[in-house]
KOLLO-432105 format. One record per residue: residue number from 1; x, y, z of N, C-alpha, C, O in turn. Coordinates in steps of 0.2 Angstrom, whole numbers, always signed. Atoms other than C-alpha are relative to their C-alpha. Example, Ala and Ser with C-alpha at 12.3 -4.5 7.8 and 13.67 -1.06 7.14 Angstrom:
<rs>
- i;n_px;n_py;n_pz;ca_px;ca_py;ca_pz;c_px;c_py;c_pz;o_px;o_py;o_pz
- 1;+4;-6;+0;+62;-22;+39;+4;+6;+0;+9;+5;+3 $
- 2;-4;-6;-1;+68;-5;+36;-4;+5;+3;-1;+11;+4 $
</rs>
This chain:
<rs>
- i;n_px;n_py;n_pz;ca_px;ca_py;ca_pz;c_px;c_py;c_pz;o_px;o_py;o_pz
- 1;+7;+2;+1;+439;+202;-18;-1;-2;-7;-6;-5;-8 $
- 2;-1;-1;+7;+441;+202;-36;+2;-7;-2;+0;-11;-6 $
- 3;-2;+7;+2;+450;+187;-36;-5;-4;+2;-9;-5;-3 $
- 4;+5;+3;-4;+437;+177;-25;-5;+1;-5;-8;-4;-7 $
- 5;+8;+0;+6;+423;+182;-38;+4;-5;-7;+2;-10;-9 $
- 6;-1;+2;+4;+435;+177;-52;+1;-7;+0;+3;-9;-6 $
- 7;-2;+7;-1;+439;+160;-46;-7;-5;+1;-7;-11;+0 $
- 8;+7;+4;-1;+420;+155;-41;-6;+4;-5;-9;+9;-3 $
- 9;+3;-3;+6;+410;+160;-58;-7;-1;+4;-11;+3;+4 $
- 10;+11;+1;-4;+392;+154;-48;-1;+6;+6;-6;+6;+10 $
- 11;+1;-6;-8;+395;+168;-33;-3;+5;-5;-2;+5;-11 $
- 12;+5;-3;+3;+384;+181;-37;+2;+9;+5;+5;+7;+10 $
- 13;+0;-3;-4;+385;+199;-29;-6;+1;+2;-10;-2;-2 $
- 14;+5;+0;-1;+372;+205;-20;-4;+5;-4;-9;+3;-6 $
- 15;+4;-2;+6;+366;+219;-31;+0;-4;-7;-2;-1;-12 $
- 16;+2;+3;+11;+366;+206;-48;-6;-5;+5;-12;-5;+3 $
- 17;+6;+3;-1;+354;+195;-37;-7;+4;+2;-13;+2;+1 $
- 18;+7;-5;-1;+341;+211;-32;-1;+1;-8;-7;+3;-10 $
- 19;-1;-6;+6;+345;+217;-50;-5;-8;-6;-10;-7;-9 $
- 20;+2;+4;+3;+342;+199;-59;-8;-2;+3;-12;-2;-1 $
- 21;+7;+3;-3;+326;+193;-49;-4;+6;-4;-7;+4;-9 $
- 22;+1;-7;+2;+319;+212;-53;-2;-1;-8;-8;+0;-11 $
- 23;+0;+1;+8;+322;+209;-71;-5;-8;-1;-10;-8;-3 $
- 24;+4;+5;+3;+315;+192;-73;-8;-1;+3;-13;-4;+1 $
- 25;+10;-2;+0;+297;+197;-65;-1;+3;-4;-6;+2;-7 $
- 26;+4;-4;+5;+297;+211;-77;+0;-5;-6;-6;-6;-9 $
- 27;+0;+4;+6;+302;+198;-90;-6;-4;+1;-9;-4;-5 $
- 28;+5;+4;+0;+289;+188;-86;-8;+5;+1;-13;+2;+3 $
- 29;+6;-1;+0;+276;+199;-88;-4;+2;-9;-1;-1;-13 $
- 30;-2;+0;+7;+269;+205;-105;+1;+7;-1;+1;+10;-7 $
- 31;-3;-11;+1;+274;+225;-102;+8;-2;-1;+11;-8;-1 $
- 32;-5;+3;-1;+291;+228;-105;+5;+3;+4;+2;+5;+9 $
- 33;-3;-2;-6;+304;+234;-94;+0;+5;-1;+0;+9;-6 $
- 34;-1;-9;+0;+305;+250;-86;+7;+3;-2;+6;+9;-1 $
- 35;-3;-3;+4;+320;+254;-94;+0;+2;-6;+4;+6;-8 $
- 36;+4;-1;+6;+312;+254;-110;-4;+6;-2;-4;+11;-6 $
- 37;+4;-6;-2;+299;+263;-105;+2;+5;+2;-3;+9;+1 $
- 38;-2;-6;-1;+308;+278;-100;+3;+2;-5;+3;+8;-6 $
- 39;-4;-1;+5;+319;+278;-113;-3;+2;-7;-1;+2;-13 $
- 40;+5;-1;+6;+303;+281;-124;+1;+4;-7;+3;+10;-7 $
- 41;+1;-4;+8;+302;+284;-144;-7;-1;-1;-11;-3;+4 $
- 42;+7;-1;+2;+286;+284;-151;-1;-10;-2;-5;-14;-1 $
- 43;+2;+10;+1;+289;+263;-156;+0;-3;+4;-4;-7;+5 $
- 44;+0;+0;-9;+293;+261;-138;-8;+0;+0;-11;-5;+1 $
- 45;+7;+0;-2;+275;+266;-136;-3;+0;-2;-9;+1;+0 $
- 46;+6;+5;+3;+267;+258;-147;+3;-8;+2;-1;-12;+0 $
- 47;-2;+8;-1;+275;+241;-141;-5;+1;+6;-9;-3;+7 $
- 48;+3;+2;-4;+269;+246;-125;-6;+0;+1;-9;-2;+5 $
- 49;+8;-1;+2;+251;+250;-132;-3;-7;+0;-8;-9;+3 $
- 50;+1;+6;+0;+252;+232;-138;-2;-4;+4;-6;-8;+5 $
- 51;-1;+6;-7;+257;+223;-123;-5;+4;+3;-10;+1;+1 $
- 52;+6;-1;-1;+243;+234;-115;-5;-4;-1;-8;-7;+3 $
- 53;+5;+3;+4;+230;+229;-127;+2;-9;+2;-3;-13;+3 $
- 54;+2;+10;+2;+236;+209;-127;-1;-1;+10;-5;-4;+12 $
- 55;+3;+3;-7;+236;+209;-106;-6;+2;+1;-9;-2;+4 $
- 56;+7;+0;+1;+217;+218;-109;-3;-7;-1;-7;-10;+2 $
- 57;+4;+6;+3;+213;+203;-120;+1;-5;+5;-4;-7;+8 $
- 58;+1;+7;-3;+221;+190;-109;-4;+0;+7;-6;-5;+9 $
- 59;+6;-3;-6;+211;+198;-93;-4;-3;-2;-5;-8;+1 $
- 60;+5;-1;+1;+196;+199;-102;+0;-10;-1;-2;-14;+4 $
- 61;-1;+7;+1;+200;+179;-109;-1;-4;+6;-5;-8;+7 $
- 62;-1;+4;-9;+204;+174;-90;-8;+0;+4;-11;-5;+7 $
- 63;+7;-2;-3;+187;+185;-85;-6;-6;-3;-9;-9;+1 $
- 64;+4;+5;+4;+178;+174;-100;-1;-7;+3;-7;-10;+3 $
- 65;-1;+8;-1;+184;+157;-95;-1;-2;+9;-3;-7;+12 $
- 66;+4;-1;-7;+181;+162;-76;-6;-1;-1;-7;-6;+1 $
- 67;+5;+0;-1;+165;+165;-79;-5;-6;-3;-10;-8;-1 $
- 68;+4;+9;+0;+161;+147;-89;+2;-3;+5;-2;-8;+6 $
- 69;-2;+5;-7;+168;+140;-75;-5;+3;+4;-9;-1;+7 $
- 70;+6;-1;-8;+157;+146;-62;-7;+0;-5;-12;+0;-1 $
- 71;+9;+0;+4;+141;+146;-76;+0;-10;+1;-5;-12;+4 $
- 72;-1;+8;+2;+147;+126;-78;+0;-4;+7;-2;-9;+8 $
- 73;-1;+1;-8;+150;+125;-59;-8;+1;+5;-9;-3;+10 $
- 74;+8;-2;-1;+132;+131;-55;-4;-3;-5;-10;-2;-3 $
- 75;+3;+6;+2;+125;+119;-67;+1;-8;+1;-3;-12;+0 $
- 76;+1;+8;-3;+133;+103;-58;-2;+1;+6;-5;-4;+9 $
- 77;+5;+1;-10;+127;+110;-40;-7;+0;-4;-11;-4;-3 $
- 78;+8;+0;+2;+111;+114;-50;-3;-7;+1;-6;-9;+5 $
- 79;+0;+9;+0;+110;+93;-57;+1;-3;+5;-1;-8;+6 $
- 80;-1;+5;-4;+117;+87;-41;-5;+3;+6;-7;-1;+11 $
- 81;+6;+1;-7;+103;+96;-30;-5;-1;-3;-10;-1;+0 $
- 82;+4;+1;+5;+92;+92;-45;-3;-9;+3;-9;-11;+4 $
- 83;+1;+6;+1;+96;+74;-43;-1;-2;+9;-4;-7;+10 $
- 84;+0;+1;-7;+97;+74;-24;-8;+2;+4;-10;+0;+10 $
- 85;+6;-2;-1;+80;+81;-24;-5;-7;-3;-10;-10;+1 $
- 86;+4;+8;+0;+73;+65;-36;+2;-5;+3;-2;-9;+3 $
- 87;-2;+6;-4;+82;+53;-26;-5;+1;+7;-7;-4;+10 $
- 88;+3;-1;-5;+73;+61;-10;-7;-2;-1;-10;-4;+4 $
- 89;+9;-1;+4;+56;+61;-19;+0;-7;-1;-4;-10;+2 $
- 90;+1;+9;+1;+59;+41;-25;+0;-3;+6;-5;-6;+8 $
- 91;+2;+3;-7;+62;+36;-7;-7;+3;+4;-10;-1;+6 $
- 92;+8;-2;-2;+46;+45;-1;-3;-4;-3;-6;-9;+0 $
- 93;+7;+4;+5;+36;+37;-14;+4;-7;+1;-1;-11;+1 $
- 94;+2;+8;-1;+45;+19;-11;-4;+0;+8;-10;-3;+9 $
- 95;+3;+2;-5;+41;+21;+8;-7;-1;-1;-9;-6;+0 $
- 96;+8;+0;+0;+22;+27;+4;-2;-7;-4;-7;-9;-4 $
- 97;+4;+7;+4;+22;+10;-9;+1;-4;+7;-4;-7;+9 $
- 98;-1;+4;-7;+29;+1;+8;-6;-1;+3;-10;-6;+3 $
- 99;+3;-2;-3;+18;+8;+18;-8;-3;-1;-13;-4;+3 $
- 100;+6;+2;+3;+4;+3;+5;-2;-4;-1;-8;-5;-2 $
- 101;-2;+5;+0;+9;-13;+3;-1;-4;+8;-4;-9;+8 $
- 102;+1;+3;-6;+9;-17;+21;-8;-1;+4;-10;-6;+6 $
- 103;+8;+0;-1;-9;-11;+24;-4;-7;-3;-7;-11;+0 $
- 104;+4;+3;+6;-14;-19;+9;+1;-9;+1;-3;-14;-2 $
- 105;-2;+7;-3;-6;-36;+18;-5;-2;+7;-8;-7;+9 $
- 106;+5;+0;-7;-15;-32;+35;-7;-3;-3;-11;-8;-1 $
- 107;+6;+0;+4;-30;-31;+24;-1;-6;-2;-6;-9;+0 $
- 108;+0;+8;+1;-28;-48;+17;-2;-5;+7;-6;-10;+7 $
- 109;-2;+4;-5;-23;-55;+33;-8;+1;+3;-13;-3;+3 $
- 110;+9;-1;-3;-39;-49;+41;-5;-4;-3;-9;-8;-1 $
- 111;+5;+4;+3;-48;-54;+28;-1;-6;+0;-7;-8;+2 $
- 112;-4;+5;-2;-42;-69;+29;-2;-5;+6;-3;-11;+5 $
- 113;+2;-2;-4;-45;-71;+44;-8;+0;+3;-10;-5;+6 $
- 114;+9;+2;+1;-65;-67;+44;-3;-4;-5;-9;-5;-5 $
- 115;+4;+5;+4;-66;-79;+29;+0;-6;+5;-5;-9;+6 $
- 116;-2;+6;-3;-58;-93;+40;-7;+1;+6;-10;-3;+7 $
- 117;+7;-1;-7;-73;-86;+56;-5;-1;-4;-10;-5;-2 $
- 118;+6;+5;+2;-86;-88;+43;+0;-5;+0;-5;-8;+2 $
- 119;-1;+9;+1;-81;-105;+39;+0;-3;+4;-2;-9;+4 $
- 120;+1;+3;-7;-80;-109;+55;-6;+1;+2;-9;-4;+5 $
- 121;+5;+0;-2;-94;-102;+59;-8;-3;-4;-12;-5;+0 $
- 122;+2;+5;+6;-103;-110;+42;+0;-9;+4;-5;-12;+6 $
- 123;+0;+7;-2;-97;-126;+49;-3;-2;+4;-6;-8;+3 $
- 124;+6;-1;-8;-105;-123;+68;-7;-2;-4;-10;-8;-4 $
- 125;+6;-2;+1;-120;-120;+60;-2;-5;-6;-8;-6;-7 $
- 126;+3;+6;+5;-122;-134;+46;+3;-5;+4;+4;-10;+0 $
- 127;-2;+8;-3;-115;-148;+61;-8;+2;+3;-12;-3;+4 $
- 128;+5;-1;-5;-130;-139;+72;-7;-1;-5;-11;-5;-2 $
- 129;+7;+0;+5;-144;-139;+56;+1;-8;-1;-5;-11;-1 $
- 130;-1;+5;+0;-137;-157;+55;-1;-7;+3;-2;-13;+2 $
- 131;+1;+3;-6;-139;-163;+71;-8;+1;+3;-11;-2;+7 $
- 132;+8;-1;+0;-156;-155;+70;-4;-3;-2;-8;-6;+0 $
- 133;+5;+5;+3;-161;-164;+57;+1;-8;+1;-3;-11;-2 $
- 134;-1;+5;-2;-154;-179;+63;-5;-2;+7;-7;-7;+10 $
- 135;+4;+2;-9;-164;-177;+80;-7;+0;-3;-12;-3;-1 $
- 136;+7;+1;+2;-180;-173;+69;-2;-7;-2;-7;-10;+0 $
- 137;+3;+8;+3;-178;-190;+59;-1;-5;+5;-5;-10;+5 $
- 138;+5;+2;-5;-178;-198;+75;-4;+1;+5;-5;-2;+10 $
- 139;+6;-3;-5;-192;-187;+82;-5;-6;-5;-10;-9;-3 $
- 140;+6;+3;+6;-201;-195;+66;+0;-4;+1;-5;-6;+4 $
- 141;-1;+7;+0;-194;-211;+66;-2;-3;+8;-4;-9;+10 $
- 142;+4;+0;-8;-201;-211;+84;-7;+0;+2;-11;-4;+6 $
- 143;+7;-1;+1;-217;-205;+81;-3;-4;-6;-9;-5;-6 $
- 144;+4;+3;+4;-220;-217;+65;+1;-7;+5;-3;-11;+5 $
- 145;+0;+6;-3;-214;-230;+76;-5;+0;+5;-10;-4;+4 $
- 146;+6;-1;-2;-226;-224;+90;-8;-1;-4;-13;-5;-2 $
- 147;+4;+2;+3;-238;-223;+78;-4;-7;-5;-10;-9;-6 $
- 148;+1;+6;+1;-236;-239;+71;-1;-7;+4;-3;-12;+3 $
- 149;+3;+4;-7;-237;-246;+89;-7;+0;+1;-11;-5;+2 $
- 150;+9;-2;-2;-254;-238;+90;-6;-3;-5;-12;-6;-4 $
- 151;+3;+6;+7;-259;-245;+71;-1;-7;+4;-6;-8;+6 $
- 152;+1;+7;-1;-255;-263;+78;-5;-1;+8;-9;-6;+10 $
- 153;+4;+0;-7;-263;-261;+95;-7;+1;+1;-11;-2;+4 $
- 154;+8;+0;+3;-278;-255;+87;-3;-3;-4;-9;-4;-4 $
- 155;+0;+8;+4;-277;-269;+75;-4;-4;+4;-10;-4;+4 $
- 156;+2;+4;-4;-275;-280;+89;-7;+0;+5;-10;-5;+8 $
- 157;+7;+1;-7;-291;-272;+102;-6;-1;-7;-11;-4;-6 $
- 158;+5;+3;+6;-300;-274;+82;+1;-8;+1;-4;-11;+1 $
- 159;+2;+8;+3;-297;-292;+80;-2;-3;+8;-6;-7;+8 $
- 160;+1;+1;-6;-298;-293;+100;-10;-1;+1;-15;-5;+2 $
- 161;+10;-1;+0;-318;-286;+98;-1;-4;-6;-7;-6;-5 $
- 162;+3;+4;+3;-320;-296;+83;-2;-6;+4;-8;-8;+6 $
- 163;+2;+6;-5;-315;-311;+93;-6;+1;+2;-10;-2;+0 $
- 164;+4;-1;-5;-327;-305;+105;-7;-1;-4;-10;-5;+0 $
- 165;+6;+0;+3;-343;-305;+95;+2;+5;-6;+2;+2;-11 $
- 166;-1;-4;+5;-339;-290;+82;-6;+2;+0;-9;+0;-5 $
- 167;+7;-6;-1;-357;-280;+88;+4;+8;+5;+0;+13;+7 $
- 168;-2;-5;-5;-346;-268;+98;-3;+7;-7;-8;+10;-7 $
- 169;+2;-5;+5;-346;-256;+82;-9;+2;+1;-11;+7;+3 $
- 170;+7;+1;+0;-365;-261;+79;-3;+8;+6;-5;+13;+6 $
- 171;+3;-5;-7;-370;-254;+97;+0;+7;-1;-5;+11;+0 $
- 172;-4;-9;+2;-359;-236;+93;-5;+1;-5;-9;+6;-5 $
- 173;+6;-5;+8;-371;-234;+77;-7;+2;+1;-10;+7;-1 $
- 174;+7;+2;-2;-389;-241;+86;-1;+6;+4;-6;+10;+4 $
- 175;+0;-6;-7;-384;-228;+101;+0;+6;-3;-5;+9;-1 $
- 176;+1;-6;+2;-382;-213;+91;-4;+1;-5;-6;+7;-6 $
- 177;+7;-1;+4;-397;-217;+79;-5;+0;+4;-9;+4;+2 $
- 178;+3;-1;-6;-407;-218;+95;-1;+7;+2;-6;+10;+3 $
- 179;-2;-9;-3;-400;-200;+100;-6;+4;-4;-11;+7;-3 $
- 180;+4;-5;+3;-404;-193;+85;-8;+1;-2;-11;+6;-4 $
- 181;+8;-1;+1;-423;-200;+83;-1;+4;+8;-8;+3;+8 $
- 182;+3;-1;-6;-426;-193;+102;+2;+7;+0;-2;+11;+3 $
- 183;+2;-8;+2;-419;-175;+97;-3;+3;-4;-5;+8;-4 $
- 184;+6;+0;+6;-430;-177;+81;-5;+2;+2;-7;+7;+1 $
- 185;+8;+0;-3;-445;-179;+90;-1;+5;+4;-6;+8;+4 $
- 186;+1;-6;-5;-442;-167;+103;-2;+6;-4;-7;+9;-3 $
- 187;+0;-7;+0;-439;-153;+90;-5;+0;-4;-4;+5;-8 $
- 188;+5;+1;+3;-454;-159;+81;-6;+2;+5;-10;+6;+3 $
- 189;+6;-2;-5;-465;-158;+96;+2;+8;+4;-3;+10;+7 $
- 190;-2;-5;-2;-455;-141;+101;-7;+6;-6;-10;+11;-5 $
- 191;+2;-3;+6;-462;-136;+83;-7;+1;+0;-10;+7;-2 $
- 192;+9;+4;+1;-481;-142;+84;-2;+1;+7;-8;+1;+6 $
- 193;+2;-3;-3;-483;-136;+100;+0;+7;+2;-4;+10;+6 $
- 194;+0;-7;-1;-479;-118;+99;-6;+5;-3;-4;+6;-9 $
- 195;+6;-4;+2;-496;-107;+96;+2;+5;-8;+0;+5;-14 $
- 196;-2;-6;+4;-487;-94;+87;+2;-3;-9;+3;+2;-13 $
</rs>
């Protein structure tokens, strides 16, 4: 067996691999090995004080840098619900400008809308006031015509009675000066005969 180990220099037995692995955790840490450790002098225990003291420190360092780390970590969830909060809040307020904006288009449109029914209804009503007074000026134009018919008619039954003698007039004046001397006289003898 002796020979076999010294011919393959990388064969290991199995106590040097429990023995090696063993040692290199301890080596790897910052205590020192427990065969030191028991073999204690008083510099022995102060080295181990030290390595104490430096894995305290690096703890505490670890603890420190842990704790910026979740301080730092809880200020980007902070800003990312910060920001998730104004972006939710921008979109509400774009919809309500939407919303506000679209109204405010109805409203137009409407209006819009009832200007064009005035105007239409303007226009009814200044073709009707139009048509009105179009039909007055030929109520007029009808009526100075009638009247102008009635002017010459009466011209003509004048120049007719002219022709005729021109006493028709005369008679009209004689007749009614007659009247009035015969109610004259009546209310003269009504006056002159009453006692009282």
């Amino acid at each position: 067996m002796k020979a076999g180990t010294s011919n393959n220099q990388k064969a290991l037995d199995s106590r040097d691999m429990v023995n090696r692995g063993g040692v290199e955790l301890i080596r790897n840490c910052d205590l020192p090995p427990p065969q030191k450790v028991f073999k204690s002098g008083m510099e022995e225990k102060m080295e181990l004080l030290k390595a104490l003291r430096l894995s305290q420190t690096r703890a505490r360092e670890a603890e420190r840098k842990a704790a910026k780390l979740m301080e730092e970590r809880d200020c980007i969830s902070r800003a990312f619900e910060d920001e998730a909060r104004m972006v939710f809040c921008y979109r509400q307020s774009l919809k309500l400008l939407e919303l506000r904006v679209f109204k405010l288009q109805k409203q137009e449109e409407e209006e819009e809308e009832e200007e064009e029914e005035e105007e239409e209804e303007e226009e009814e009503e200044e073709e009707e006031e139009e048509e009105e007074e179009e039909e007055e000026e030929e109520e007029e134009e009808e009526e100075e015509e009638e009247e102008e018919e009635e002017e010459e008619e009466e011209e003509e039954e004048e120049e007719e009675s002219d022709k005729n003698g021109g006493n028709g007039g005369m008679k009209w004046v004689w007749a009614l000066a007659i009247c009035l001397s015969v109610v004259g006289v009546g209310f003269l003898l009504g006056y002159t005969c009453n006692p009282s």
